[in-house]
Each structure stands twice: as C-alpha cells, then as structure tokens.
DRENNU-312763 format. One record per residue (C-alpha): residue number from 1; residue in one letter; x, y negated, z. Coordinates in pm, 1 decimal, always signed. Example, Ala and Ser with C-alpha at 12.3 -4.5 7.8 and 13.67 -1.06 7.14 Angstrom:
REM DRENNU-312763
PT   nupa   voti         xx         yy         zz
PT      1      A    +1230.0     +450.0     +780.0
PT      2      S    +1367.0     +106.0     +714.0
END
This chain:
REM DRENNU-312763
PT   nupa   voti         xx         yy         zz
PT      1      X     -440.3    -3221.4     +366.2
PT      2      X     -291.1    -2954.0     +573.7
PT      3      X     -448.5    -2719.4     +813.5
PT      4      X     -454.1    -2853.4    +1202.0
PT      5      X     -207.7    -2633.9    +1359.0
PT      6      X     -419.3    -2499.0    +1646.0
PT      7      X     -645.4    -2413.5    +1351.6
PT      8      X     -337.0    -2236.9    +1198.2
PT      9      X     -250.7    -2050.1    +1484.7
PT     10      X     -611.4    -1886.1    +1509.3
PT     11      X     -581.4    -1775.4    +1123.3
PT     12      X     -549.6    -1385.3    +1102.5
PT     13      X     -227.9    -1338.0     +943.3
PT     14      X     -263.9    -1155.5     +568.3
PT     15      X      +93.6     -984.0     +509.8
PT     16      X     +228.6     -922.0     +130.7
PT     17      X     +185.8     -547.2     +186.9
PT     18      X       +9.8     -371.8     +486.5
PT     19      X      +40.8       +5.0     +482.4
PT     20      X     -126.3      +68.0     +808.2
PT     21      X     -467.1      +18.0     +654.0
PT     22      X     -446.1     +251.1     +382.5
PT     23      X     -358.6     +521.3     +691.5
PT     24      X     -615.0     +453.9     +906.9
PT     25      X     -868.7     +535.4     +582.0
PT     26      X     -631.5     +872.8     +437.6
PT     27      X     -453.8     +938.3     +841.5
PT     28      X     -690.7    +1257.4     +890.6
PT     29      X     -611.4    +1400.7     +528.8
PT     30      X     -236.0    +1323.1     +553.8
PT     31      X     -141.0    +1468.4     +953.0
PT     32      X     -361.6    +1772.9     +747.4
PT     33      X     -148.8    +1808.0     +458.1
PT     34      X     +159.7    +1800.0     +664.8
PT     35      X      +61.4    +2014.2     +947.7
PT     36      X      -19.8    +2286.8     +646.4
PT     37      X     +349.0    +2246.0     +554.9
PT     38      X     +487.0    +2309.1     +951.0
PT     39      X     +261.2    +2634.9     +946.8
PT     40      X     +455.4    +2756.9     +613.2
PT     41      X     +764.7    +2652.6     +747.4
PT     42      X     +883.2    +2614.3     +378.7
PT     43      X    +1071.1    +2282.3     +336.0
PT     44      X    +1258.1    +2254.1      -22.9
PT     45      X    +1162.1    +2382.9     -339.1
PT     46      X     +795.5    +2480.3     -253.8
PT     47      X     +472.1    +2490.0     -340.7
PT     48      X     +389.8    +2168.5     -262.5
PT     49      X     +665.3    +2007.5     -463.9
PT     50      X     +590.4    +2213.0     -778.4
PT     51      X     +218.7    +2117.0     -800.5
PT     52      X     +309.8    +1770.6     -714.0
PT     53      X     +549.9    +1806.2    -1051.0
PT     54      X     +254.9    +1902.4    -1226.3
PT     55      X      +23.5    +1629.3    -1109.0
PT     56      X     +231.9    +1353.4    -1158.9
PT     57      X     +327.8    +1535.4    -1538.3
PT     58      X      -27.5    +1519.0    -1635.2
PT     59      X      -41.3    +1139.2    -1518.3
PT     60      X     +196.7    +1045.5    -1655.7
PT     61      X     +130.0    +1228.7    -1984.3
PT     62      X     +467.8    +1431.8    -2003.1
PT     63      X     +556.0    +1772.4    -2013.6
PT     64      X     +758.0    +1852.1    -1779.1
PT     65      X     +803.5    +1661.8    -1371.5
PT     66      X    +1132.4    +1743.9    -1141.1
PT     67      X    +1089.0    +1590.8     -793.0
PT     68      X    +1438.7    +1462.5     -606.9
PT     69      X    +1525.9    +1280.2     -353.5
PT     70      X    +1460.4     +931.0     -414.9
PT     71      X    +1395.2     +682.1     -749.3
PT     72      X    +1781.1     +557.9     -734.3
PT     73      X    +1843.8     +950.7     -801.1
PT     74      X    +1563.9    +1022.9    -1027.3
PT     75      X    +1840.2     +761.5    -1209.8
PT     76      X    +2114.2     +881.8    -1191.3
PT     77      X    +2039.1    +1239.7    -1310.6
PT     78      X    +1816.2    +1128.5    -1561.0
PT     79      X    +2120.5     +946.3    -1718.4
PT     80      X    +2341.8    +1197.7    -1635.4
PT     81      X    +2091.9    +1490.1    -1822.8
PT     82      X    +2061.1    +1228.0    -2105.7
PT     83      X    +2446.3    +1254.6    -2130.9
PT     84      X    +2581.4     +942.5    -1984.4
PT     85      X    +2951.5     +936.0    -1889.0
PT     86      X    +3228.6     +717.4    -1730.5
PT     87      X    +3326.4     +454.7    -1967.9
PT     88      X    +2972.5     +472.9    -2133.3
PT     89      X    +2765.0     +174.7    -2190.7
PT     90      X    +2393.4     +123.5    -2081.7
PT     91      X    +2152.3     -129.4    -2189.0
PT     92      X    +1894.7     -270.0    -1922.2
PT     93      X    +1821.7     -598.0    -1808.8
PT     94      X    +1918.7     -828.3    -1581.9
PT     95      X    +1609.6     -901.4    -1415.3
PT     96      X    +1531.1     -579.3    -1163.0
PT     97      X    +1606.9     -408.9     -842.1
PT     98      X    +1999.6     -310.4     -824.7
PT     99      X    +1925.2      +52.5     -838.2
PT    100      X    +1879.9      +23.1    -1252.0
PT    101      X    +2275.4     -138.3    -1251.0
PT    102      X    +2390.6      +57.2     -969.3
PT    103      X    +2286.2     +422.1    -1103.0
PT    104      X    +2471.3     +311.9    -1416.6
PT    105      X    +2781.2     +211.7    -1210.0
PT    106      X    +2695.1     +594.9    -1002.8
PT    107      X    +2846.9     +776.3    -1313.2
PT    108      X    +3100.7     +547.6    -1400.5
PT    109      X    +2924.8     +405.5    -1687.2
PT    110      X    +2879.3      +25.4    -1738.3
PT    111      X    +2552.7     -150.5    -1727.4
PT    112      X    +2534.5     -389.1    -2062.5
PT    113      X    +2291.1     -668.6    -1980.8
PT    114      X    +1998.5     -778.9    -2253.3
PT    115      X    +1751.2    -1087.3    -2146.4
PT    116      X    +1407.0    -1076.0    -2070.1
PT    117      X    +1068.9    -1221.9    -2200.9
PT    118      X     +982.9    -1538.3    -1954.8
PT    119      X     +589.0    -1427.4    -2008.0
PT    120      X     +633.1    -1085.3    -1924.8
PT    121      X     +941.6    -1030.6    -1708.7
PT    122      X    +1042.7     -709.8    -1933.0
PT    123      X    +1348.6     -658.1    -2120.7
PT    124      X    +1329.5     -858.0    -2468.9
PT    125      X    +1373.0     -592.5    -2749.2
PT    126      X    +1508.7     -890.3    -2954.1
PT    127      X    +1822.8     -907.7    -2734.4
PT    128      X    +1937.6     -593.8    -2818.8
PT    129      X    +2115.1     -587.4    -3093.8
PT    130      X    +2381.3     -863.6    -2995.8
PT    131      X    +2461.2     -604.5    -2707.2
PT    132      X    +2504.0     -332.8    -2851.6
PT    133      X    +2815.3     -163.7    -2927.7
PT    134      X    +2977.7     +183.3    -3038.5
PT    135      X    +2988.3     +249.6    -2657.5
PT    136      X    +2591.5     +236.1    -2587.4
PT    137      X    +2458.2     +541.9    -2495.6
PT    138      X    +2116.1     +453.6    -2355.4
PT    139      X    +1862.9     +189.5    -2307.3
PT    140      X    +1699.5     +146.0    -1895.5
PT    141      X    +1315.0      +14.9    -1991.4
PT    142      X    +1161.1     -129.9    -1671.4
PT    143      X     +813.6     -142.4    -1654.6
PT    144      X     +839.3     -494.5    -1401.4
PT    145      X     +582.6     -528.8    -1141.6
PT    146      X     +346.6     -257.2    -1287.4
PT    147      X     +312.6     -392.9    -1645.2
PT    148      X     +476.0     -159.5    -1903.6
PT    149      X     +785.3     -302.3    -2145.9
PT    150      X     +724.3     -365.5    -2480.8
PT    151      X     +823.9      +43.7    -2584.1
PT    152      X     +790.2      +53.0    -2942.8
PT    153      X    +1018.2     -203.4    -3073.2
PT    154      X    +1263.2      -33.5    -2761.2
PT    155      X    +1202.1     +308.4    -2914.6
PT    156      X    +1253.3     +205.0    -3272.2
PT    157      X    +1589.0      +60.5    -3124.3
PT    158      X    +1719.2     +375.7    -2973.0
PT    159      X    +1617.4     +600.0    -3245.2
PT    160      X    +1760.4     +422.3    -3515.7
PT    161      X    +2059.8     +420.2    -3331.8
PT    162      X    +2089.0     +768.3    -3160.7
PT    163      X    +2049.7     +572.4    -2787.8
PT    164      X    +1851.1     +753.0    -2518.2
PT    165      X    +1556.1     +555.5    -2356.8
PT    166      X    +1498.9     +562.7    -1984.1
PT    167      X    +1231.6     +450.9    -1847.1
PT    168      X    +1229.4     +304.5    -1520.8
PT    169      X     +868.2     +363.3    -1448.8
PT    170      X     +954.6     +328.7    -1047.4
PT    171      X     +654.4      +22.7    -1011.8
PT    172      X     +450.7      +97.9    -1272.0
PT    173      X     +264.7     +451.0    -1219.5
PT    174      X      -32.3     +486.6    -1404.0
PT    175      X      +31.6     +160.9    -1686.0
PT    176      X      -81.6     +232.2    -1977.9
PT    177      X      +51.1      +68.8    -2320.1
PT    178      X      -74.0      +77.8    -2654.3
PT    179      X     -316.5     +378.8    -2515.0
PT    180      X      +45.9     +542.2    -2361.6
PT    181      X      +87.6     +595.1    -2039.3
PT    182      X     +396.4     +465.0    -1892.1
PT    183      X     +655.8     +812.3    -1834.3
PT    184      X     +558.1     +972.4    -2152.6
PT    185      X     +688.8     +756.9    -2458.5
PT    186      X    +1140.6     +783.1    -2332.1
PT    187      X    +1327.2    +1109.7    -2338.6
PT    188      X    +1281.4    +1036.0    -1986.1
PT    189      X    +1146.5     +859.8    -1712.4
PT    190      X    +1233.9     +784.9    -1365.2
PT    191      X     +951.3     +732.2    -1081.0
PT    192      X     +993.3     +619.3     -720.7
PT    193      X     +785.8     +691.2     -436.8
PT    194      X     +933.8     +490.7     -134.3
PT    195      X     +687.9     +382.4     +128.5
PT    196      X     +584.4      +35.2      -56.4
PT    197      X     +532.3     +152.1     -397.7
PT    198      X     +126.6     +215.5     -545.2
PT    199      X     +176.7     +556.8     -494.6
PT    200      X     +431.7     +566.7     -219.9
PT    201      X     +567.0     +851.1      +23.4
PT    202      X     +676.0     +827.8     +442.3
PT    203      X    +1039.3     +796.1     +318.1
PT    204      X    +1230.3     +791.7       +0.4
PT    205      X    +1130.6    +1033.4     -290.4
PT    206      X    +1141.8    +1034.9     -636.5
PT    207      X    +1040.9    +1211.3     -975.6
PT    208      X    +1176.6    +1220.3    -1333.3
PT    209      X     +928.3    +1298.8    -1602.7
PT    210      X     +977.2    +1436.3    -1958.1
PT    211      X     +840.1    +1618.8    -2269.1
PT    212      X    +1179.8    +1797.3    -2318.0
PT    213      X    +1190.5    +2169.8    -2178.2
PT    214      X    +1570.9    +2176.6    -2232.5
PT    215      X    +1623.2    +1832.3    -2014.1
PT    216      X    +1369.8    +1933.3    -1746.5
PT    217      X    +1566.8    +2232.9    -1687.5
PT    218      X    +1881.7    +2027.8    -1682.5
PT    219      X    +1726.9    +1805.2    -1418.8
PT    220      X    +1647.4    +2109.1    -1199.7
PT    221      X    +2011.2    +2217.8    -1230.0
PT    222      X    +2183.9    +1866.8    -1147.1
PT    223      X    +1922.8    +1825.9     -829.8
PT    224      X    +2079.5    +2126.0     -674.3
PT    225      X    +2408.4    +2117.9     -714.9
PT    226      X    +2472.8    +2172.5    -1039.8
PT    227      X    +2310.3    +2622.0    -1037.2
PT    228      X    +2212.4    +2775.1    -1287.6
PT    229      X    +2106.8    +3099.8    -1070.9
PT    230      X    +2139.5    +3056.8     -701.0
PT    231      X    +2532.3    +3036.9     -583.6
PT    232      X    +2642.5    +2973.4     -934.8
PT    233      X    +2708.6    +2642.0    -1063.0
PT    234      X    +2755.2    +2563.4    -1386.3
PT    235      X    +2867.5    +2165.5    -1341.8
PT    236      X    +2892.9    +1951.3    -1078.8
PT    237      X    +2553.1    +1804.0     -919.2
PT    238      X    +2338.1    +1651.5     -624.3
PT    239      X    +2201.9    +1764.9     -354.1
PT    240      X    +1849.3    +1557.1     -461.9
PT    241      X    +1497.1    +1764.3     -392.7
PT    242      X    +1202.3    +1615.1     -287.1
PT    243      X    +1077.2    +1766.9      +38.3
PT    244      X     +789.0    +1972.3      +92.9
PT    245      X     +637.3    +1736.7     +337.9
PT    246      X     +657.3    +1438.0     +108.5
PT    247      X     +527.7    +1616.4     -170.4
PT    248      X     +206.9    +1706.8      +65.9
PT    249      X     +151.8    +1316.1     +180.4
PT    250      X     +211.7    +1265.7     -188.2
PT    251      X      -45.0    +1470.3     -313.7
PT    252      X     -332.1    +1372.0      -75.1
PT    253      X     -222.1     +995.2     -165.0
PT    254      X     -220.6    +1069.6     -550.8
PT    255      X     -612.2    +1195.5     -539.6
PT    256      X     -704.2     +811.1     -418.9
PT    257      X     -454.3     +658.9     -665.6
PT    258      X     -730.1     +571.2     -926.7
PT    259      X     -978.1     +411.5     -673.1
PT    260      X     -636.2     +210.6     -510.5
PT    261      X     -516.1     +134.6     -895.3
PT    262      X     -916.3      -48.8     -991.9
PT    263      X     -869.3     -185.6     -634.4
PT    264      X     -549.8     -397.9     -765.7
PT    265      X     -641.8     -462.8    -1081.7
PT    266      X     -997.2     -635.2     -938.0
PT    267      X     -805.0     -845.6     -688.2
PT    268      X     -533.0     -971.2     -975.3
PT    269      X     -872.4    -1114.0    -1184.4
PT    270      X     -982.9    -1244.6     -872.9
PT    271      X     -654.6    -1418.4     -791.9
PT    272      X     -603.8    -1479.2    -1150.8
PT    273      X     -962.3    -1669.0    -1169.8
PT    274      X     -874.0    -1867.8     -870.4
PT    275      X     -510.1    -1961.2     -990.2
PT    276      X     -565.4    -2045.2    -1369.6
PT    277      X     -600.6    -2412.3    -1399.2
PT    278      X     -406.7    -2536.2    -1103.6
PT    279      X     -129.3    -2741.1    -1277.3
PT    280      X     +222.4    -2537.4    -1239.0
PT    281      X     +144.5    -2219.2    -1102.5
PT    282      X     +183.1    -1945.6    -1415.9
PT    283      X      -27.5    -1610.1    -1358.5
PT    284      X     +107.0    -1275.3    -1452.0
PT    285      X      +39.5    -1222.9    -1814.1
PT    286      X     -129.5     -946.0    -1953.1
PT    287      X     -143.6     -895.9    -2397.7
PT    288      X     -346.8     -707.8    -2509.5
PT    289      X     -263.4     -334.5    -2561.9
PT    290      X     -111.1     -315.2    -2193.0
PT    291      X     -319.9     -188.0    -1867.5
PT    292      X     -118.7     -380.8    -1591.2
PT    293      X     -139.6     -212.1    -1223.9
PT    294      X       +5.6     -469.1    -1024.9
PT    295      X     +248.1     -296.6     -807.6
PT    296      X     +308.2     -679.2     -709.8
PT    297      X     +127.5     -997.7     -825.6
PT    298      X     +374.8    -1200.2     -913.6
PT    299      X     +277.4    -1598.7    -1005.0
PT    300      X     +578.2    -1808.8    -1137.4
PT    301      X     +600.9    -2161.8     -979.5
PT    302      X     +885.8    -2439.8    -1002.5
PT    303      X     +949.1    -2479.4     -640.6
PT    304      X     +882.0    -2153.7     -531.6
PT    305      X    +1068.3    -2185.1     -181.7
PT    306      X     +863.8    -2460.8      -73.1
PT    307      X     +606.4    -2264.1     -140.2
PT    308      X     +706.7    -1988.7      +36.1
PT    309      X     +739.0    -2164.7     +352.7
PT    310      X     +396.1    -2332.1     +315.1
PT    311      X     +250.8    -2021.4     +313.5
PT    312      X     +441.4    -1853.5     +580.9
PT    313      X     +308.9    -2145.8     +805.5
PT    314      X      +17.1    -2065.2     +724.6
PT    315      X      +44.1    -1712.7     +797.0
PT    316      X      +62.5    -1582.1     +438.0
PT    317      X     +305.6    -1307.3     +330.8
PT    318      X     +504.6    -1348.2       +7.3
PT    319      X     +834.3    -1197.9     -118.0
PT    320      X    +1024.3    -1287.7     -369.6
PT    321      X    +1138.4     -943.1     -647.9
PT    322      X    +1436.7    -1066.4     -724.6
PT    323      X    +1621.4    -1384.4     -666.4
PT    324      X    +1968.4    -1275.8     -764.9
PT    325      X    +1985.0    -1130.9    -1088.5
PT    326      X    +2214.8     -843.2    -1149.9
PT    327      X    +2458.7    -1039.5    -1384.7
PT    328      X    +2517.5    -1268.8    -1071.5
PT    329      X    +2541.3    -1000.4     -831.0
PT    330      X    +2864.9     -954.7     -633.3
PT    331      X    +2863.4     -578.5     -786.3
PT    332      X    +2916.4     -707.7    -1092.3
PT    333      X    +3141.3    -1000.4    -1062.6
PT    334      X    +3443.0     -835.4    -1211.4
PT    335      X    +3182.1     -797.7    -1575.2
PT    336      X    +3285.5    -1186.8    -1585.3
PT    337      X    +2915.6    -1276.1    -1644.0
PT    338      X    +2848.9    -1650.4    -1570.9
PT    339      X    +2508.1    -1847.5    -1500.2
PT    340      X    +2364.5    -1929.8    -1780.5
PT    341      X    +2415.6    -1654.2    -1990.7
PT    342      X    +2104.9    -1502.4    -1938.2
PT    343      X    +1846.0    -1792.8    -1897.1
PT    344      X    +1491.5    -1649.1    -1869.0
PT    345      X    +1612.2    -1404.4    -1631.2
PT    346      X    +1787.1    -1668.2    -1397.8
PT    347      X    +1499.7    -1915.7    -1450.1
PT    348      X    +1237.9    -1596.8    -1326.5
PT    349      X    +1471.1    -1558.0     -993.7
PT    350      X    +1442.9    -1916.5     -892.2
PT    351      X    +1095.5    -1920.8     -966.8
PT    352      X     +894.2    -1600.7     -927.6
PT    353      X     +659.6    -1540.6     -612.2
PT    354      X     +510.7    -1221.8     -534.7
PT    355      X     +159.1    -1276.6     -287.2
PT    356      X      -33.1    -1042.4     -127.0
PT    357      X     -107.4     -752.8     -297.6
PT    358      X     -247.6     -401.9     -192.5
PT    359      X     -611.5     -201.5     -225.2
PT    360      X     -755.3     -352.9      +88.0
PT    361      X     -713.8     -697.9      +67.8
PT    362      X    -1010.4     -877.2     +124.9
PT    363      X    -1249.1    -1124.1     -107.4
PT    364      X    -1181.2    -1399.8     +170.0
PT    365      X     -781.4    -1312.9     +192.8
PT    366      X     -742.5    -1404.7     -180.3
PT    367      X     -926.6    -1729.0     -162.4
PT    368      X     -751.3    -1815.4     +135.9
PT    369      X     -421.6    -1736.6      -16.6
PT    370      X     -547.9    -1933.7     -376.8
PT    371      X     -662.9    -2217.6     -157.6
PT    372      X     -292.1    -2259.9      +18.4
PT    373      X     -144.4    -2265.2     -324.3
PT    374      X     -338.0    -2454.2     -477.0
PT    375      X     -291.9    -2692.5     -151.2
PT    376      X      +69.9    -2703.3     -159.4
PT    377      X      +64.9    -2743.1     -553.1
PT    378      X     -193.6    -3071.3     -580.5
PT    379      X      -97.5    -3250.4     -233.7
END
C-alpha cells in the first residue's frame, strides 16, 4: 500500500548524495586549510600540491603522484605519457562515464569497445581478445562504482601483448584487490577528485599515479605545457595543475577518508541485508579477494524507471550511472556500433539504480529507502 500523501509530504527528504553534511563536520578544518594557502599567496605548483602527490602515492601504493587539473585530464596525459597517438586504438568498455571514450577521442586515438561482466559491471577480460588488433595500444580498466576490475587476467592481457594498462581508478580510491590497492597494479592510473567523488575537491581536480620514475616525470612535463626547464618545451602539452587550494581541501578531506570509506562500506551491508531476498532487486556483488568502497550503491532492477519515480515521490534520491552506453552515444555514431552488440552493458543501462549513498546517511534513511523498494517491488 502506498504512503498517504500528506504523510509523504511530511517525510524529510534523503538525497542520493548530500555534501553539505560532511562540511558542516570538516567546515572549520577546510576555511583553515585554505585561508593558510591565501596567506602564502602561492597558487600552482606548491607545497600543498606536492604533499598531496605524496599522500595519495602512498594510498594508492605507487611510486610516484602528479596532480592536474581534473580526472578527464589525468586521462588524457596518462595516455598520452603511455604513448598513445592519432589513429591508435584503445580498449575500454562500454559501460562508464564518457570521459574514458572521450580522452581517447582527445588524442585522436579510437576507443575499441570490450563488454562487461553483468555481476560486476567491470570490463570482461574474456572480451578482449576478439578486439584486439595490431592497432591497440592500451587497455582503460575502470574500477565501476568503487569495486576494482578483475586486474590480473587484464594485466596478463597487456603484457603478453606489449598494451599499456590504464586504470581509471576515478570512483574507486582506496579498493583494494587481491591485497592491491587500486592505482598501483597499471603503468598508470588516473584519479578524479570532482566535488561528488569519496574523496572529492570544491571543483574539478585530478591525479595520475605510477611506479615509473621516467613516466611521472613525463606527466609533470605534459601538465605544463610540454617544459622540460621553465620556458623550454620539449613537446606540445596542457596547461593541467592542480591548484594549491584544492590540494589543501584535499588534504584535510583525505585524513577522514578511512573513517568516511568504513562509513560506506557499513551502510552497503546494511542496505545489502535489507535488499537480499526481495524478488528482482540484484545487490552489488562483491567476490571474494575485492574490498568494494561504494563510491555509489548501485542495485540492478528490471523496471528501474518506475522505480525511480516511486521513490522520488517519496522523497528518495536516486541516479542512474549510466543509461546510454558509450557504443550508443551520439560521439560515437560514426564507429557504426548498433544495439545489441554489446548486451550486458546495454542490459546494465536500462536497469541499474544508484540509491543513496554517502558517510552520513542514517540507520533509519536506509530502511526507509529498503522499505520503498521493497514496496514498489512486491505491490
């Protein structure tokens, strides 16, 4: 039976994300941290930015860290510093934000599409093979939602083939496979920090992580336009450095990362608790060997926009990551892909739902938002 709507209407509203209470518990430290950035008046290139590159190194167990300007750059150069040219081919999958194509497309390269599991969301190292071709010079690796790909079978891939492997770690900071952490098994790997990611900065941001010296430097080189000693380039490159004040809200953030990270992961087993059972609604999966930190909690459920607008009546947020995949995206209509020719990851866009998910959602939130599924699932 549905809720009375005057009983609706007095229901306090529990958005998919809601930023403004992780401020008002980390407001003080960060207005601190930035005000200590105005005093040195140094903006690019700092301090700040260089022990942020160190942090995020050692969490993500890599060498080396080179901060730019956003997770669609940390991309671009990473490709470009693993040697990617026009007319290149890339492997990634078809089931992810555009940036992983449209970086790809950036350097005039062409993105090469390979399924994905249906359990996991992540590129299916199975699929490979039948897509690869004397062209390939890298393999893209998302880590979906915050769980890590299936690496090793990827790795064994690349290496027995001379491909570079990417990782797109941009959702999953902190994941941990096979007793890896996600950023340190690729020749590199590409982070984001915009605003709604677990570890996310007050505007766009980004890092690329690696254990190579020699690429690191390369990195540091492309982000400023291409120097290798101040006013003398070497090759063309971006202007892409993360600033000094995002590196300081970073850093403040990235000291309550592990508390927000065990914060997730105990409202997914709460969620998950509440959800297993009710006839059609698939939980996230998590094997065994992978630490998932559920940058989204994403159920799978036939008729997911129903759903959707159930619980938006109800005064639940939910989003849906991604309903066009990038085979069917008008970017990529001239690749002649067609529907159908990547199943699992059109069947995931028509059925994936992301629900509420961030550190301080409440015991009561998730079984409200459990009870409205299960509601709309069994009515």
């Amino acid at each position: 039976m549905s809720a009375h709507p005057q009983t609706t209407s007095l229901l306090e509203p529990v958005p998919q994300l809601d930023l403004a209470a992780q401020y008002a518990a980390i407001g003080a430290e960060i207005r601190s941290a930035v005000e200590r950035v105005l005093a040195s008046q140094q903006f690019i290139l700092g301090r700040e930015g260089a022990a942020l590159e160190e942090e995020i190194a050692q969490l993500s167990g890599a060498a080396h860290g080179v901060g730019v300007a956003s997770g669609t750059d940390a991309l671009i150069l990473a490709l470009r510093a693993c040697g990617v040219q026009a007319d290149d081919e890339v492997l990634i999958p078809p089931f992810t934000f555009v940036a992983t194509g449209s970086a790809v497309s950036a350097l005039g390269a062409k993105p090469v599409f390979a399924d994905i599991r249906p359990d996991t969301y992540n590129l299916d190292p199975s699929g490979l093979a039948r897509r690869v071709s004397p062209r390939t010079r890298a393999i893209i690796a998302v880590h979906l939602y915050g769980l890590a790909c299936d690496m090793d079978p990827v790795l064994d891939f690349g290496r027995a083939r001379n491909l570079r492997v990417i990782e797109d770690n941009a959702q999953a900071i902190g994941a941990v496979y096979k007793g890896r952490r996600t950023g340190s098994m690729g020749d590199a790997a590409c982070l984001s920090f915009y605003p709604t990611k677990n570890l996310g900065a007050y505007g766009d941001a980004g890092m690329v992580v690696t254990n190579s010296g020699e690429m690191a430097a390369r990195l540091k080189s492309l982000r400023n336009h291409g120097q290798s000693s101040k006013y003398v380039s070497s090759e063309p490159g971006w202007n892409s450095r993360l600033d000094e004040i995002q590196a300081a809200i970073l850093r403040v953030k990235l000291r309550n990362l592990p508390e927000w990270q065990r914060a997730r992961q105990t409202h997914a087993a709460a969620y998950t608790k509440l959800l297993l059972g009710i006839p059609g609604v698939a939980p996230p999966l998590v094997g065994e060997g992978f630490e998932h930190v559920f940058h989204q909690y994403t159920i799978r459920v036939e008729r997911r926009d129903a759903l959707q607008e159930f619980l938006s009546e109800r005064k639940i947020g939910s989003a849906v990551y991604y309903p066009v995949p990038l085979h069917l995206q008008p970017l990529y209509a001239s690749l002649g892909y067609q529907a159908g020719d990547f199943p699992h990851a059109e069947h995931a866009a028509q059925e994936v739902l992301s629900l509420p998910m961030y550190p301080e959602l409440r015991p009561e939130q998730i079984a409200r938002v459990a009870e409205a599924v299960s509601e709309f699932v069994t009515r």
